[in-house]
C-alpha positions in Angstrom: -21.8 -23.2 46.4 -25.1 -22.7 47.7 -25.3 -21.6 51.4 -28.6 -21.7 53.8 -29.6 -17.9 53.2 -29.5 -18.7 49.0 -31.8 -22.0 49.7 -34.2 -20.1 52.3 -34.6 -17.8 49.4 -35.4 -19.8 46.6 -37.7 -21.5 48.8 -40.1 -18.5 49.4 -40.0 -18.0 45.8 -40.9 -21.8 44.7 -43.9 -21.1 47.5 -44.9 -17.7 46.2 -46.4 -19.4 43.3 -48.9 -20.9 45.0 -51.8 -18.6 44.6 -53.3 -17.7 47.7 -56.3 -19.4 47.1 -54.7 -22.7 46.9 -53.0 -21.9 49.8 -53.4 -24.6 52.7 -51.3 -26.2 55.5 -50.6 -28.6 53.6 -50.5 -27.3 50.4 -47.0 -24.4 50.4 -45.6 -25.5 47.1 -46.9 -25.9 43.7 -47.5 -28.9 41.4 -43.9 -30.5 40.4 -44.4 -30.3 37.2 -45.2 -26.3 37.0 -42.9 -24.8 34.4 -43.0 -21.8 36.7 -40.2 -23.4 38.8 -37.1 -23.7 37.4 -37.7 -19.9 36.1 -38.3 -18.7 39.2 -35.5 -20.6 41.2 -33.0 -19.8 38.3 -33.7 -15.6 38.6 -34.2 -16.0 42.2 -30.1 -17.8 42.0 -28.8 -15.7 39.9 -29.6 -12.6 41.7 -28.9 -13.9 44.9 -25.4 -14.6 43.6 -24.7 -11.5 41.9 -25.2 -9.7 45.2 -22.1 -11.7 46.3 -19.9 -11.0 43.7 -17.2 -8.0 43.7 -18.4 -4.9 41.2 -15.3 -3.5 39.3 -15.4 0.2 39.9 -14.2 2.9 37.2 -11.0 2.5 38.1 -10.6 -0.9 37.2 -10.6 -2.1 41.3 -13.1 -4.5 42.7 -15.4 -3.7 45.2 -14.5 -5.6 48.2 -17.3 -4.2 50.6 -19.6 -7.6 50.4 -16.6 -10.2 50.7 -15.0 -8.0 54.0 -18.7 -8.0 55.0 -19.2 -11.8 54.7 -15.8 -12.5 56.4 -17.5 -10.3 59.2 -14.5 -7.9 58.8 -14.8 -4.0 59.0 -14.0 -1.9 56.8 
């Protein structure tokens, strides 16, 4: 599931392709149909959620540093 932060993200990435010459007030995302998009968003995703997921460690135990962290727990 997606939460605010992860759509805030992809958001600044969609309008980092904009090139700053095209930039206006009413011109902060590209064309629809750029190709750049989806490439962009996916990457942007997919690192946004691997931050969120548990690392096993070397011992064959998870990580649970992130998870206690968003529960606002302390470890």
């Amino acid at each position: 599931m997606l939460d605010e932060q992860m759509l805030i993200t992809a958001s600044y990435a969609i309008a980092s392709l904009v090139e700053e010459t095209h930039m206006k007030e009413d011109n902060v995302i590209p064309k629809v149909n750029d190709p750049r998009i989806c490439r962009i968003v996916t990457q942007t995703l997919k690192e946004a959620i691997g931050n969120l997921i548990p690392k096993p460690l070397k011992d064959g135990t998870e990580t649970r540093q992130l998870n206690e962290q968003h529960a606002g727990k302390k470890g």
